[in-house]
TORFI-106016 format. One record per residue (C-alpha): x, y, z; residue in one letter. Coordinates in steps of 0.1 Angstrom, whole numbers. Each point is the difference from the previous one (the first is absolute). Example, Ala and Ser with C-alpha at 12.3 -4.5 7.8 and 13.67 -1.06 7.14 Angstrom:
<atoms>
east:123, north:-45, up:78, residuo:A
east:14, north:34, up:-7, residuo:S
</atoms>
This chain:
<atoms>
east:-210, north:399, up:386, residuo:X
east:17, north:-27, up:-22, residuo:X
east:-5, north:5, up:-38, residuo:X
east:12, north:-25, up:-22, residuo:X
east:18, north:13, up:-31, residuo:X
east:22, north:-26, up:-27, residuo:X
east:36, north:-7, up:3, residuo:X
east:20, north:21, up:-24, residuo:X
east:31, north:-26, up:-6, residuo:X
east:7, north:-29, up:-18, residuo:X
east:9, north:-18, up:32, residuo:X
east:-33, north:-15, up:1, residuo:X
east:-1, north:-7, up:-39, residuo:X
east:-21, north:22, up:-9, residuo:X
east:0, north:43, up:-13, residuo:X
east:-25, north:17, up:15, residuo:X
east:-37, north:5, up:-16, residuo:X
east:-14, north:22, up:-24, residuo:X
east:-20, north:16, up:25, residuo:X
east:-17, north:33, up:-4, residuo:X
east:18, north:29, up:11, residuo:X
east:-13, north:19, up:34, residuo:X
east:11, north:34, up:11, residuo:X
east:18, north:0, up:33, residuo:X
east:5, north:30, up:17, residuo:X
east:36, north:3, up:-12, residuo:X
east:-7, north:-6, up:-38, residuo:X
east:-10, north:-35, up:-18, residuo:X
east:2, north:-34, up:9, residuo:X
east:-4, north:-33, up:-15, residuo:X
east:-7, north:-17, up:32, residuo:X
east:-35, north:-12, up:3, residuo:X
east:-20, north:10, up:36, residuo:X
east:-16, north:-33, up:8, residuo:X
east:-11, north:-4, up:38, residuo:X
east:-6, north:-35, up:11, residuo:X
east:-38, north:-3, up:6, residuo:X
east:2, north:-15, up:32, residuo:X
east:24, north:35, up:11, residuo:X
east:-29, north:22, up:-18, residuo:X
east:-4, north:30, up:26, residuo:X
east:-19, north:33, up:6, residuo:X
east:41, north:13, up:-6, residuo:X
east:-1, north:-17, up:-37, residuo:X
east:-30, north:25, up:-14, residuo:X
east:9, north:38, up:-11, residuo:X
east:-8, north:26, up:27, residuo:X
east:-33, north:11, up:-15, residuo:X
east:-16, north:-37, up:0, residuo:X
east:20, north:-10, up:33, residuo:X
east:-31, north:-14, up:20, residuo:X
east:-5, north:-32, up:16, residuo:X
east:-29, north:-4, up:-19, residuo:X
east:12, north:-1, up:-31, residuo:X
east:31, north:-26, up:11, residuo:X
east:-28, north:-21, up:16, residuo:X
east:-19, north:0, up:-38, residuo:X
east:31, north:-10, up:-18, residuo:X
east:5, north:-30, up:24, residuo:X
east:-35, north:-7, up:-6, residuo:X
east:7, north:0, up:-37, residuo:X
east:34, north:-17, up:4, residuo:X
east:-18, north:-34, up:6, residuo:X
east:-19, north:-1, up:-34, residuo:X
east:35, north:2, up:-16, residuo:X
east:14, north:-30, up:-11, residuo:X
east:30, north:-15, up:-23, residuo:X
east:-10, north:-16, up:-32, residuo:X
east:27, north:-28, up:-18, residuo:X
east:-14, north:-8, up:-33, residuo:X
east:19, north:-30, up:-20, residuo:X
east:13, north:16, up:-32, residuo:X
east:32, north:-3, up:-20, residuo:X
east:25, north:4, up:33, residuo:X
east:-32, north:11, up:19, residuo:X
east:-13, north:36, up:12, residuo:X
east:-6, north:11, up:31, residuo:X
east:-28, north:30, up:7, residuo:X
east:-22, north:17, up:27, residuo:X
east:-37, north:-6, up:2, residuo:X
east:-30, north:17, up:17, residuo:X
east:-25, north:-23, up:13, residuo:X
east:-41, north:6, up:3, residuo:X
east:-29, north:-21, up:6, residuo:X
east:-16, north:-9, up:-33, residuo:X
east:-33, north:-10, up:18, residuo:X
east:-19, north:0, up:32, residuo:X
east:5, north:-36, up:14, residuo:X
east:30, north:-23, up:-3, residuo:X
east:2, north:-27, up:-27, residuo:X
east:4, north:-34, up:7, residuo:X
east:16, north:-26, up:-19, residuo:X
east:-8, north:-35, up:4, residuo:X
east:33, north:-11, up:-18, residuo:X
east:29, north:31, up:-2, residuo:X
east:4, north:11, up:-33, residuo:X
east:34, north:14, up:0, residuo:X
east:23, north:-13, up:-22, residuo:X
east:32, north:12, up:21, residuo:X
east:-13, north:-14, up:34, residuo:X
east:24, north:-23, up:15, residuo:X
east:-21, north:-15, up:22, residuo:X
east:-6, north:-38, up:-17, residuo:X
east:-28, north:-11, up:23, residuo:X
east:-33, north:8, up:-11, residuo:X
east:-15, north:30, up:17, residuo:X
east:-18, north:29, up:-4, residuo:X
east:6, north:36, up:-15, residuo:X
east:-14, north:38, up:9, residuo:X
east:-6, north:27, up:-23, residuo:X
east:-18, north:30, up:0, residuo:X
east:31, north:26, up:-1, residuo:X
east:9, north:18, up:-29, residuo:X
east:37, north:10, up:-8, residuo:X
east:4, north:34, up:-16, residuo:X
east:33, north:10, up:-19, residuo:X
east:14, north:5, up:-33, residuo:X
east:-5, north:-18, up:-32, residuo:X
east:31, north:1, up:-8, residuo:X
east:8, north:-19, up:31, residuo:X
east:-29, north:-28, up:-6, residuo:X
east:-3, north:-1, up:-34, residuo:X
east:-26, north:-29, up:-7, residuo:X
east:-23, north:-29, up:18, residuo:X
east:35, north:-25, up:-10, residuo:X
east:19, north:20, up:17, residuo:X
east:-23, north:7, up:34, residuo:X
east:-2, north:-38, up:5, residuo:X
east:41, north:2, up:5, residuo:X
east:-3, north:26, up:26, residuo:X
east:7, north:-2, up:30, residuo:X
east:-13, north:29, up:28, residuo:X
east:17, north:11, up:34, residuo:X
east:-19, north:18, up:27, residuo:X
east:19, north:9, up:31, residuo:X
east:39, north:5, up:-16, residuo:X
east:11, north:22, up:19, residuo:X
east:33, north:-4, up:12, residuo:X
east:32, north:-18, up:-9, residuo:X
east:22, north:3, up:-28, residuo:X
east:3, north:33, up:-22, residuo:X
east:9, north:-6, up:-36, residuo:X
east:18, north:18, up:-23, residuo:X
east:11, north:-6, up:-34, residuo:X
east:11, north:9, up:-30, residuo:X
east:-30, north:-6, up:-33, residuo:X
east:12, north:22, up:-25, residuo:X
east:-27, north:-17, up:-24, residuo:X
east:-27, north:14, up:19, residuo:X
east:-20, north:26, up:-13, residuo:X
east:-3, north:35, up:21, residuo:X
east:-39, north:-5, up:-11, residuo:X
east:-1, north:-34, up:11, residuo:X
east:19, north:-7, up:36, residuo:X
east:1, north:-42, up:1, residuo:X
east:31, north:-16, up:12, residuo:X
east:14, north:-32, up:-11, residuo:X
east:2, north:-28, up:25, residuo:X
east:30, north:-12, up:-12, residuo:X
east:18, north:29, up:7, residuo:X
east:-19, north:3, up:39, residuo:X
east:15, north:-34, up:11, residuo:X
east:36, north:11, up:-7, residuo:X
east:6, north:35, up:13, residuo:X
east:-11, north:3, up:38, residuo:X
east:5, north:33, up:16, residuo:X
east:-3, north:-14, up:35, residuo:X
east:33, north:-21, up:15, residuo:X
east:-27, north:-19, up:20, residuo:X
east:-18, north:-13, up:-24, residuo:X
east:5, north:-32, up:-21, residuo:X
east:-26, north:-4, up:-31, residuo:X
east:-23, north:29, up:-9, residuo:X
east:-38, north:6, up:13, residuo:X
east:-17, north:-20, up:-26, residuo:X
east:21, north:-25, up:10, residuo:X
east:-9, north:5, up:42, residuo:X
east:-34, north:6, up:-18, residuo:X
east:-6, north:-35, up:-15, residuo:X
east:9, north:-16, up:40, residuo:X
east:-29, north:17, up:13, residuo:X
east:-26, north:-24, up:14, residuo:X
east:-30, north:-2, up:-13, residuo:X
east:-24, north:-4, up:32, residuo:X
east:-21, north:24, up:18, residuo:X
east:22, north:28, up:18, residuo:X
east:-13, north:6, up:36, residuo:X
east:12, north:34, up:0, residuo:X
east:-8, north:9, up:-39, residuo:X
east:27, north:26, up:-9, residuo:X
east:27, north:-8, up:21, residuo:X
east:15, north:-23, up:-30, residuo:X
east:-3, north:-2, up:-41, residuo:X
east:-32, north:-16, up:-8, residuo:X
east:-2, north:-19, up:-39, residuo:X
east:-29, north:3, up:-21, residuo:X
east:0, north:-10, up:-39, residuo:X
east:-11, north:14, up:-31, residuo:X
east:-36, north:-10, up:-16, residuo:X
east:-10, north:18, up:-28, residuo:X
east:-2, north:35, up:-11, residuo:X
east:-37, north:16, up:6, residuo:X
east:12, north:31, up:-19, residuo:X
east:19, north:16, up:-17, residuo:X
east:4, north:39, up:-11, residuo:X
east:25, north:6, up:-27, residuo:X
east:3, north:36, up:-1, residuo:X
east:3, north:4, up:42, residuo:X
east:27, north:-30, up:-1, residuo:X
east:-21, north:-15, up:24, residuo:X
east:-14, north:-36, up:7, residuo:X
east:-18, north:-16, up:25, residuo:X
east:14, north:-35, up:10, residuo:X
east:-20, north:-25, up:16, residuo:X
east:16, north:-18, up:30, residuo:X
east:-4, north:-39, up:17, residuo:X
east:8, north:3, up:41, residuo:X
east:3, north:-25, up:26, residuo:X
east:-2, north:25, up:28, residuo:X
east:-35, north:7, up:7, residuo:X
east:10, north:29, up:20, residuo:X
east:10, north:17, up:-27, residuo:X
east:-35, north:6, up:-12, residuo:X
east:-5, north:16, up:34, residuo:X
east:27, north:18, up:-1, residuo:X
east:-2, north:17, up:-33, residuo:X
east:-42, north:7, up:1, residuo:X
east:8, north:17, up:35, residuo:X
east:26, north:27, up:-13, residuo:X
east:-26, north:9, up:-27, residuo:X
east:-27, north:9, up:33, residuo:X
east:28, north:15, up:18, residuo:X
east:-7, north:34, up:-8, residuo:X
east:32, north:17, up:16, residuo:X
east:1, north:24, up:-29, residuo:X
east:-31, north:18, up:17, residuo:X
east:28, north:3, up:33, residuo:X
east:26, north:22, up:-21, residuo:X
east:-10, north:39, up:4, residuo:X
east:-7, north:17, up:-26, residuo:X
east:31, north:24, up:-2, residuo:X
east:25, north:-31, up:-5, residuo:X
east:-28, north:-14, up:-26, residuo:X
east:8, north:33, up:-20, residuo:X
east:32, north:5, up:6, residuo:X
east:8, north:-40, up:-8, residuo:X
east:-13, north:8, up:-38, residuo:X
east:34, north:15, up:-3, residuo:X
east:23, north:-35, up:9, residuo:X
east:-3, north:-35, up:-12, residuo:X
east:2, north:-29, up:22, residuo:X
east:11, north:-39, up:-18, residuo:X
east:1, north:-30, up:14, residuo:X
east:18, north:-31, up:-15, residuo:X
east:27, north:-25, up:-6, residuo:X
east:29, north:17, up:-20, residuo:X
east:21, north:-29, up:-15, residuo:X
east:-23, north:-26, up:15, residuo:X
east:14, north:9, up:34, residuo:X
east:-21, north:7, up:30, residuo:X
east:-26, north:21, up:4, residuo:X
east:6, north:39, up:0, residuo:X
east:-7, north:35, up:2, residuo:X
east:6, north:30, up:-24, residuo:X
east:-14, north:39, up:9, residuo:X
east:5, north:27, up:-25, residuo:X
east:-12, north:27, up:-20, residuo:X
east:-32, north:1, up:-23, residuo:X
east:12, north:13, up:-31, residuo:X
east:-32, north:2, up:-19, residuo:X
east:-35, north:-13, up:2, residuo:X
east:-16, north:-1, up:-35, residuo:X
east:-36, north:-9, up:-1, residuo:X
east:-19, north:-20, up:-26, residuo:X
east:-22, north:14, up:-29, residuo:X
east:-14, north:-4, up:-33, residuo:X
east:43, north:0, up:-10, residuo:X
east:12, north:-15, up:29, residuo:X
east:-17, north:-36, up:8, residuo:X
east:16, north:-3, up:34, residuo:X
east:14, north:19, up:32, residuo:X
east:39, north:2, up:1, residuo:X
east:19, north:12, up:30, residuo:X
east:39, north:8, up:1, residuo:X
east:21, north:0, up:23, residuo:X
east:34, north:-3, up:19, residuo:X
east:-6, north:-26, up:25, residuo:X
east:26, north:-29, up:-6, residuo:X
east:-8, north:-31, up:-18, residuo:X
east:22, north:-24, up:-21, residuo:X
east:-3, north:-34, up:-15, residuo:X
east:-24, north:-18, up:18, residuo:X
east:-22, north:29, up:8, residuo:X
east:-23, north:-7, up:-30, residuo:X
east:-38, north:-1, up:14, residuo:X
east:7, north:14, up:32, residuo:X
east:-26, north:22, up:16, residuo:X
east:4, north:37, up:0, residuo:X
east:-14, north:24, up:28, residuo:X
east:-5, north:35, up:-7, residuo:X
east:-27, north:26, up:21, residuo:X
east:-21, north:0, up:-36, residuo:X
east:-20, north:-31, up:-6, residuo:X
east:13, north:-15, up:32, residuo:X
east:-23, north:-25, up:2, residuo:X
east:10, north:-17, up:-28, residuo:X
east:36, north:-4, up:-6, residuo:X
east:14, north:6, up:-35, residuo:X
east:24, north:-30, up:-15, residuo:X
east:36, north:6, up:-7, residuo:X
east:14, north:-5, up:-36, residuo:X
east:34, north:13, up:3, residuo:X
east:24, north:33, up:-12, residuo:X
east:1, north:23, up:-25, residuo:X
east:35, north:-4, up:-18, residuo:X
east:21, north:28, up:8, residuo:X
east:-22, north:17, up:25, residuo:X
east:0, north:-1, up:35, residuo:X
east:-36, north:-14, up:8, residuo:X
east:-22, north:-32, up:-3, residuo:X
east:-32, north:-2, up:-11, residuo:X
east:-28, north:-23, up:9, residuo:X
east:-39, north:-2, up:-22, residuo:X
</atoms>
C-alpha cells in the first residue's frame, strides 16, 4: 500500500511542512498519511469501518472533489465540493467565463454548484478568476515550504508550487499540467482532469466559512455525472454496524499543496452540535490535511450524507476542524 509522505531534506529545496502531528504506533510523527486516491483500498480504512462498502462510497464521493486555483496575489490553490444547484443543465448561448481559453464563440453549461470555504473564494471578483479541476488525480505531489500561511487558513502560494517538486519525474507543477488539459468532451469522463471556470458566488455563509461557487463547463457529461452520484444511494449499502462504528473516524478528501487528489482517515475528536450558542456543527479531528486542503469534504458515520467542509488546525493541537 503506497502512502505518500513529504521529503524531509533540503535536497529538493524545500523543509518539510507544518503538518499536523499523528500518533504512530511508536510515538509522534510529523509525516502526513495521504494515500493516493486512485490506491484508495478496503486496507486504507481502520478495522472497525474496513468494508467494501464504505471504500466503494468514498470513491463515489472522490469524483465530486475537485482542485480550485483562484488568481490572487501569487495565487491560492484549494479543494472544492461540487452539487447540482438545480434540476436541469443550464445552457449558455455565448460562455460567460472570463478564464475560458477557448477564443471561438461557443457555448457554456452550468447548473453545478461549488461548495468550499470563504476564505478560499472570497468574492464574485475573485470567482470569475477561478479556475476548477475535476478528475486530478494523479501526477505530481507537491510539497512546500509557506510559512505565511495561517494554521486556520491552509492556501498555498503558486509561486512557491512551481519551484519545489517533490517528484524527479516531473518538470513544472500540476497547475501547470493543469492549464494543457484540453478542453473537449472526454469519452471516458474521469480517466483525465476536466476544467471548468468560476461564475459567481450564489452564496455565501460567513460564520460556516462556507460559499457556494457557481461554475461554466464545456463537458456536458459532467452534468450527468455529478446529478447521478446524488441518486446513487450507496450509503443505504453500508450496514449499520460500520455506520456506527464510522462516527468514531473522519474521512477527507483533497489536494494538499495543490497536488493531486488524496485521502486522509483518522480519528473524530469531537462532534459539537449547533444551538441557540453555537450557530453551526464543528467536527475535529486527526485525519491529515495541509495547505491546500481548505474546502475539502469531510466524511464521518454522523451526518453522512452531507459532508462537513474543512477549514483547517487548531494551533498547537493535534486536530482539524471543519463547520
Amino acid at each position: 500500500m503506497k502512502k505518500i509522505f513529504f521529503k524531509e531534506n533540503n535536497e529538493s529545496g524545500f523543509e518539510k511542512c507544518n503538518c499536523m502531528r499523528i500518533e504512530e504506533e511508536n510515538g509522534p510523527s510529523s509525516k502526513p498519511n495521504f494515500i493516493p486516491v486512485n490506491e484508495f483500498t478496503d486496507a486504507d480504512l481502520p478495522g472497525p469501518i474496513r468494508h467494501s462498502s464504505l471504500t466503494q462510497y468514498i470513491r463515489q464521493q472522490e469524483k465530486l472533489v475537485v482542485h480550485l486555483y483562484v488568481q490572487r496575489k501569487n495565487g491560492i490553490s484549494g479543494t472544492g465540493f461540487v452539487w447540482t444547484c438545480q434540476d436541469n443543465i443550464e445552457v449558455f448561448d455565448v460562455c460567460p467565463a472570463k478564464q475560458c481559453r477557448i477564443r471561438y464563440p461557443h457555448k457554456g453549461y452550468g447548473g453545478l454548484l461549488v461548495y468550499t470555504n470563504h476564505s478560499v473564494v472570497r468574492d464574485d471578483v475573485e470567482a470569475a478568476t477561478c479556475e476548477v479541476t475535476f478528475f486530478y488525480n494523479s501526477g505530481c505531489f507537491i510539497g512546500v515550504e509557506d510559512s505565511s500561511c495561517s494554521p486556520v487558513s491552509e492556501h498555498v502560494s503558486t509561486e512557491n508550487l512551481t519551484a519545489s517538486l517533490s517528484s524527479e519525474n516531473c518538470s513544472s507543477a500540476p497547475d501547470s499540467k493543469i492549464l494543457n488539459t484540453a478542453e473537449k468532451p472526454a469519452n471516458t469522463l474521469g480517466t483525465k482532469p476536466v476544467r471548468a471556470y468560476g461564475l459567481k458566488l450564489r452564496e455565501c455563509e460567513e460564520n460556516k466559512d462556507l460559499v457556494g461557487l457557481k461554475i461554466i463547463y464545456h463537458d456536458l457529461e459532467l452534468f450527468d455525472m455529478v446529478r447521478g452520484a446524488s441518486k446513487t444511494n450507496l450509503l443505504s449499502k453500508i450496514p449499520n454496524q460500520i455506520k456506527v462504528n464510522w462516527k468514531k473516524y473522519a474521512i477527507v478528501i483533497s489536494h494538499p499543496h495543490g497536488g493531486s487528489k488524496v485521502v486522509s482517515v483518522g480519528d473524530l475528536v469531537a462532534l459539537e452540535e449547533e444551538d441557540e450558542d453555537r450557530p453551526r456543527r464543528t467536527t475535529k479531528y486527526t485525519a491529515s490535511t495541509c495547505n491546500g486542503s481548505s474546502g475539502a469534504p469531510v466524511f464521518t458515520g454522523s451526518y453522512s450524507y452531507r459532508p462537513f467542509t474543512h477549514r483547517g488546525k487548531y494551533k498547537g493541537y493535534n486536530v482539524s476542524f471543519s463547520f
